[in-house]
C-alpha positions in Angstrom: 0.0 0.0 0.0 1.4 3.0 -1.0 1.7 6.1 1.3 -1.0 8.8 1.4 -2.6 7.5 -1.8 -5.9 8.2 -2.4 -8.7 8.0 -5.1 -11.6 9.9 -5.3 -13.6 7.4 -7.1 -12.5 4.3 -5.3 -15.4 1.9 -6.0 -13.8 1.6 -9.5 -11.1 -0.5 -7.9 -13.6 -3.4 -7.6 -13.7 -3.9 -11.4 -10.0 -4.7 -11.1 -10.7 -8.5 -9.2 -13.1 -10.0 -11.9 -10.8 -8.1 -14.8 -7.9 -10.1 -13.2 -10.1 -13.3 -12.4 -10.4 -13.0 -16.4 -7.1 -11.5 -17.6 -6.1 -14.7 -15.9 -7.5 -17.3 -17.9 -7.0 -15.5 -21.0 -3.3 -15.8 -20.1 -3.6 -19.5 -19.6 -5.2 -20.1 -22.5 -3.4 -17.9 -24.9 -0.1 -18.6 -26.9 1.2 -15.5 -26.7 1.0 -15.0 -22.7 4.1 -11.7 -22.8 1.3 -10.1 -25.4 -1.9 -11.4 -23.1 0.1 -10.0 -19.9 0.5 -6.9 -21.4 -3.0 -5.9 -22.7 -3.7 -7.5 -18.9 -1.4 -4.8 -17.3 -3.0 -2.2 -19.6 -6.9 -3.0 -18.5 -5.7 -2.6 -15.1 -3.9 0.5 -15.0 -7.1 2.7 -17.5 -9.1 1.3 -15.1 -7.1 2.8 -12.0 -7.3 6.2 -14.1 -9.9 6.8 -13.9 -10.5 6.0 -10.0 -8.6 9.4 -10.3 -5.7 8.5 -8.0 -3.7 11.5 -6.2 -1.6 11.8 -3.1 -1.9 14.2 -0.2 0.7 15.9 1.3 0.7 18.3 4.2 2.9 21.3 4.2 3.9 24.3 7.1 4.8 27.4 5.7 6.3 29.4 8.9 6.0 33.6 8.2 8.8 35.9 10.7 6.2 38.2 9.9 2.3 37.3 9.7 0.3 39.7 6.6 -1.9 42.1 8.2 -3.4 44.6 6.3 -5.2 47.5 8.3 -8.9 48.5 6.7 -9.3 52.2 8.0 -13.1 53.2 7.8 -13.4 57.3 6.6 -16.9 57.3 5.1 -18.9 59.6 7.5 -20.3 57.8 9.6 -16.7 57.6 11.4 -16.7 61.1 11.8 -17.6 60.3 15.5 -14.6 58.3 16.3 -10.5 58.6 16.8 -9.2 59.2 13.2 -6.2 58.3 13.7 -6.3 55.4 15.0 -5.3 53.0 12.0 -2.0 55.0 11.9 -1.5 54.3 15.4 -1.9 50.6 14.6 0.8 50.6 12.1 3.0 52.1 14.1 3.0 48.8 16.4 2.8 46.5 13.1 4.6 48.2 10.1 1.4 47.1 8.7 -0.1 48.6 5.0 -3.0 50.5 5.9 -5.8 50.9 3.3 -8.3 53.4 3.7 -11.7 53.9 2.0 -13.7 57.1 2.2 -17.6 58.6 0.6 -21.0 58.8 1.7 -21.8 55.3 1.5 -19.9 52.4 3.4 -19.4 49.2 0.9 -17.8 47.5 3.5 -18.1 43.9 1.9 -16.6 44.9 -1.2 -13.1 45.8 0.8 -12.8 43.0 2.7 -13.2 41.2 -0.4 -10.6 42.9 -2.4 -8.6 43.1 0.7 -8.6 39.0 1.6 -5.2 37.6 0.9 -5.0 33.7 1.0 -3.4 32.8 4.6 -3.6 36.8 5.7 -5.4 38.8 8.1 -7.9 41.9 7.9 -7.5 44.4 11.1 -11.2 46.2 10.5 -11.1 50.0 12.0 -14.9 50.9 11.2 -18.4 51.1 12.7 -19.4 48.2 11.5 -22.1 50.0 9.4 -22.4 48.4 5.8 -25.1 50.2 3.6 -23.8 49.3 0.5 -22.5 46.8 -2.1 -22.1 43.5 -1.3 -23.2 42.1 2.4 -20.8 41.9 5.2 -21.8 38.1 6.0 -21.3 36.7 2.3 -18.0 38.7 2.1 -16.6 37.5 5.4 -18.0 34.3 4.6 -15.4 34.2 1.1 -12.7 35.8 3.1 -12.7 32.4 5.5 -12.7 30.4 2.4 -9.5 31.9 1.1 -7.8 31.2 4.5 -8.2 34.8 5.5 -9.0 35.9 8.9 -11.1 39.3 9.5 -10.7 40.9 12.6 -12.5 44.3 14.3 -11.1 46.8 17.0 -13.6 47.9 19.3 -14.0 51.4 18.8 -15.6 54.1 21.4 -17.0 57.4 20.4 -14.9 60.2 21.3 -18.1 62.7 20.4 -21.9 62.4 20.0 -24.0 62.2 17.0 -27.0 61.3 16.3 -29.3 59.8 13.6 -33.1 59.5 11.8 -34.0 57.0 9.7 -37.7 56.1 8.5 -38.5 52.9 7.7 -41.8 51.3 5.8 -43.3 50.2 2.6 -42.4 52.2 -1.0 -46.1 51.9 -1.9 -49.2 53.1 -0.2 -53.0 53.1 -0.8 -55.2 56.0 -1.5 -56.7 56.9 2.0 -55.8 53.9 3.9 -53.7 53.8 6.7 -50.2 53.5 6.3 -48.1 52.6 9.2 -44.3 53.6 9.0 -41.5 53.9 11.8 -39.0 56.8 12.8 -35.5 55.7 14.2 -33.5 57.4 16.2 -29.9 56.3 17.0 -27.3 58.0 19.3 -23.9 57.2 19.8 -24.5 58.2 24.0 -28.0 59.1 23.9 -30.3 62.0 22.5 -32.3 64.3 24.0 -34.3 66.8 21.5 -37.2 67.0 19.4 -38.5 65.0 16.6 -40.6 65.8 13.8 -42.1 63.9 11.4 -43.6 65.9 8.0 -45.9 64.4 5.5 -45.4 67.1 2.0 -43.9 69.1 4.3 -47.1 69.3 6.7 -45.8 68.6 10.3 -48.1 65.1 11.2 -45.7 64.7 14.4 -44.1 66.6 16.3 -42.7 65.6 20.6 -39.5 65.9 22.2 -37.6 62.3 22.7 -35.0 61.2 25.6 -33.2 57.6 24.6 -29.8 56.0 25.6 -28.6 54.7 22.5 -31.7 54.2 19.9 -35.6 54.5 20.2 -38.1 53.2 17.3 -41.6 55.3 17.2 -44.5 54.1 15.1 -46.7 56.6 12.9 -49.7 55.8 10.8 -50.7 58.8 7.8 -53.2 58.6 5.4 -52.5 60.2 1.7 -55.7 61.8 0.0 -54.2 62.1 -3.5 -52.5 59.5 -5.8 -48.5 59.6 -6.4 -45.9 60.4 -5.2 -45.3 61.9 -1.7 -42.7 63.0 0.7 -42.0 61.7 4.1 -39.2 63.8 6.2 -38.3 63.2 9.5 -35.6 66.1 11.5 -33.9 66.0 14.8 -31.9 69.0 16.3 -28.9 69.7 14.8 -25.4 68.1 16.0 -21.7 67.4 14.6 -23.3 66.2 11.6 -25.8 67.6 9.9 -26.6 65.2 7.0 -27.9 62.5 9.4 -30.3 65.1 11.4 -32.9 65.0 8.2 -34.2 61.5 6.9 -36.6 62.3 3.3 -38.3 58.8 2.3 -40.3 58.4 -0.9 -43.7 57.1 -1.0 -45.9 56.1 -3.9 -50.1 56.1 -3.1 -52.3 54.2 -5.4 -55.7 54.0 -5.8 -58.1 51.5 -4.2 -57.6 48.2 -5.9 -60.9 46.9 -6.9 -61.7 43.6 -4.9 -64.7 41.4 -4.8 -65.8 39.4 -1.8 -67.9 36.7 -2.5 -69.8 35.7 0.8 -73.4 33.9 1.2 -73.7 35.7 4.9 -73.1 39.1 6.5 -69.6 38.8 6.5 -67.2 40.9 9.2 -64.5 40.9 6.3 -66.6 43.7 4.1 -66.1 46.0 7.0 -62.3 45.6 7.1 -61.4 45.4 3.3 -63.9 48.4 2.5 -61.1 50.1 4.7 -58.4 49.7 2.0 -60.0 48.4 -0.7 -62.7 49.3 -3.3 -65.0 46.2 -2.3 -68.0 44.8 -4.5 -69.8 42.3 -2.4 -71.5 39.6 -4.4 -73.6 36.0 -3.6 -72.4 34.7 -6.9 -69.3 34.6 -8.8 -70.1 37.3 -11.9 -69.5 36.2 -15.4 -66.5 38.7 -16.1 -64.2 39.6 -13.2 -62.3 42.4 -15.6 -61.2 45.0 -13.3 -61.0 43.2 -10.1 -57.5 42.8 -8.6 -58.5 40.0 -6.3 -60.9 37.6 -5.1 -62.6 36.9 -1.9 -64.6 33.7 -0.9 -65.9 33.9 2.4 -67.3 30.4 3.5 -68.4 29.5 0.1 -68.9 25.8 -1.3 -67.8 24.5 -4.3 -70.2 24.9 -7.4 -69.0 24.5 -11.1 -69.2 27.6 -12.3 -66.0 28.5 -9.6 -63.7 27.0 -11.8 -63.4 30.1 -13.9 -61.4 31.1 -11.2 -58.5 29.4 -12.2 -58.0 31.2 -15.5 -58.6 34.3 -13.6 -55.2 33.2 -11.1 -53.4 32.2 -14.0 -54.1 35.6 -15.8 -52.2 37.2 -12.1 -55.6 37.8 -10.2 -55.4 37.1 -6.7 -57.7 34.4 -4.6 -58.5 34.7 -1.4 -60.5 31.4 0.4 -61.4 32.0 3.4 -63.1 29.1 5.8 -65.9 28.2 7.7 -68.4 25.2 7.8 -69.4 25.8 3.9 -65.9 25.4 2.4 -62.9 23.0 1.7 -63.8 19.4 2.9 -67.7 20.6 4.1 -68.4 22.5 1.0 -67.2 19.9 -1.9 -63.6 21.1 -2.7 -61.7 17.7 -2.9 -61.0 16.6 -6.3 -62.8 19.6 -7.8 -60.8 22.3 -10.0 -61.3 25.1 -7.8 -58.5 22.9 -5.5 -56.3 22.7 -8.2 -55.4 26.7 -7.3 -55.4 26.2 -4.0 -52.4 25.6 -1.7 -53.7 22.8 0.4 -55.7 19.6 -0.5 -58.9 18.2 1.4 -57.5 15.0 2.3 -59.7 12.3 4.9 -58.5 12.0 7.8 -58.3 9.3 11.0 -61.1 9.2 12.9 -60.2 8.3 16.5 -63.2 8.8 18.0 -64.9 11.8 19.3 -64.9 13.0 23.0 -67.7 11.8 25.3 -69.9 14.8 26.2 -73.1 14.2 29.6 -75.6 17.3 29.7 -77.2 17.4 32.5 -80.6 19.2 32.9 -82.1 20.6 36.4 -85.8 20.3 35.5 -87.0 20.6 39.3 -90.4 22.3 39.6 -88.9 25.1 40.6 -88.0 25.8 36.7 -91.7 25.5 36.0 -92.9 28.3 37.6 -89.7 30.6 37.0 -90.2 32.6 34.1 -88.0 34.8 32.0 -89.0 38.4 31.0 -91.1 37.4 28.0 -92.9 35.1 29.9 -90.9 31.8 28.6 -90.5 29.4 31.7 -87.1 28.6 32.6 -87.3 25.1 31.9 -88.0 25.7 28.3 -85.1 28.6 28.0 -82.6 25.8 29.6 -83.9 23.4 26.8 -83.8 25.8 24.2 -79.8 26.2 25.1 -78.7 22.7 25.4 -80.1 22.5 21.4 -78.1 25.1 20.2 -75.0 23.5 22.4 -75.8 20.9 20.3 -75.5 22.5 17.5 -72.2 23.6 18.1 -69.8 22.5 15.1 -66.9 22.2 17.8 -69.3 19.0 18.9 -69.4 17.5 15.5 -67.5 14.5 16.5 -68.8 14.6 20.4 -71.1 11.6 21.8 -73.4 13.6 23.9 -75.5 12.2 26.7 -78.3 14.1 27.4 
């Protein structure tokens, strides 16, 4: 056996016994055994090829010296900090210091072009990456090239302070629209905040936070388009982080239909965003209508027009009750064919054991309610609707 030989497709080697088993006999029987031998010896070694044989050897490359290379954060948001702290670094190490500067911190992108196989990255920066590719997946191929990333703890040497807004780019016409306000601190703020919608003030309060405090506003837009959010702090060190200006597109009411066989509590909360046409049947074109609402409604043939309406990029809504999937018809049918679940039986275990017990003393008799209906009878009347419970569908009841 040969030393720190391996293959990487070893079960080829198999083929080699019954190759020999037969190379074997070949040789016996043939009258040229040197030429037998040979095309013998040459079946063996193609098929050890290609088991792709290679040896491993382990080598320890020793550095006086390790490479460090110092990353020295000067995008803005390092304003706050010591700046010359890097060269301090490299005054210890004799280490190459590479600096990156501008608005916007791709800090991903220079540990990436920074990673040298076997080397180490000596991070001076806030750890704030708002750009280009993320820190994880560039760390993440630094440690694959045998690089090692490293960060120095930083403290501020001066307070600033931040405001962000956070929420969705897109809004609809009059409906609410929640967003939230951020405000971070390096060692805490204390001063106003206020929030403008088109540059109409919709918030306005004084705030008092250690390091960062998150503050939930709703608006509603009247008009269609585009619209202006801005949020302001008081002024500090720098001033480009005391205003925050986010963009928000309003659109009208989508049209939405809402299918439902009762008085259903869903109209009252989609007529809140939503231009909603209420309906008992499914009409014959549903042009115009962005989506679809079925609210506890069995399965009937005429449904599966629905499906060309989902393929077409309508959206479907089921919603369900005691009328709908398995108790209104849906297995096998095409309307489940667009669904994302299937009606499928289940095990029946047996059902709990339920005892009702009725007091029907005389006393109950001759007790009557307000409109005159004894109390016997109202205690009957409620053990039929208990009865009619669908959470006792499965329930033996003992009465």
């Amino acid at each position: 056996m040969i030393e720190d030989l391996y293959f990487a497709n070893p079960d080829l080697l198999w083929a080699l016994a019954p190759i020999m088993l037969l190379g074997a006999i070949y040789i016996h029987r043939s009258r040229n055994r040197l030429f037998a031998a040979s095309r013998l010896l040459a079946f063996c070694l193609i098929i050890a090829a290609a088991a792709n044989p290679y040896f491993v050897q382990t080598h320890t490359v020793t550095s006086d010296q390790p490479s460090i290379t110092i990353l020295d954060d000067k995008t803005g948001s390092m304003a706050i900090f010591d700046p010359l702290m890097a060269e301090r670094i490299r005054g210890w190490t004799d280490a190459p210091v590479r600096s990156f500067s501008g608005e916007t911190t791709a800090l991903g992108d220079k540990i990436v072009q920074n990673a040298l196989p076997g080397g180490s990255i000596l991070l001076v920066t806030d750890g704030y990456s708002n750009s280009g590719r993320p820190l994880a997946d560039s760390l993440a191929l630094a440690r694959a090239s045998n690089a090692t990333a490293f960060a120095l703890s930083l403290v501020p040497e001066r307070d600033d302070s931040s405001v962000e807004i956070s929420g969705t780019n897109t809004a609809v016409l009059a409906g609410d629209y929640p967003f939230r306000v951020a405000v971070r601190s390096a060692r805490g703020y204390n001063g106003s905040l206020s929030v403008y919608a088109d540059e109409q003030s919709i918030y306005s309060d004084s705030l008092s936070s250690n390091a960062s405090a998150s503050i939930k506003i709703s608006h509603s837009f009247l008009t269609t388009g585009n619209h202006i959010l801005r949020a302001s702090i008081d002024p500090d060190g720098q001033p480009i982080n005391d205003n925050y200006q986010k963009a928000v597109y309003v659109v009208p009411k989508p049209e939405v239909l809402l299918v439902t066989n009762i008085s259903s509590p869903l109209a009252v909360n989609l007529n809140d965003l939503y231009r909603l046409t209420v309906s008992s049947e499914l009409p014959e074109s549903l042009d115009g209508y962005k989506a679809v609402v079925l609210d506890d409604i069995p399965y009937r043939s005429h449904l599966d027009r629905l499906g060309g309406y989902v393929r077409d990029g309508g959206g479907l809504v089921v919603v369900g009750g005691e009328n709908s999937f398995e108790l209104g018809g849906y297995r096998g049918s095409g309307l489940e064919k667009y669904l994302p679940v299937r009606s499928m039986p289940s095990i029946f275990e047996g059902g709990k054991t339920l005892v009702v017990v009725l007091d029907i003393s005389f006393s109950l008799l001759t007790a009557r309610t307000g409109d005159g209906t004894t109390l016997l009878d109202y205690e009957k009347a409620l053990a039929v609707e208990l009865l009619k419970s669908p959470h006792l569908r499965d329930y033996k009841v003992g009465l």
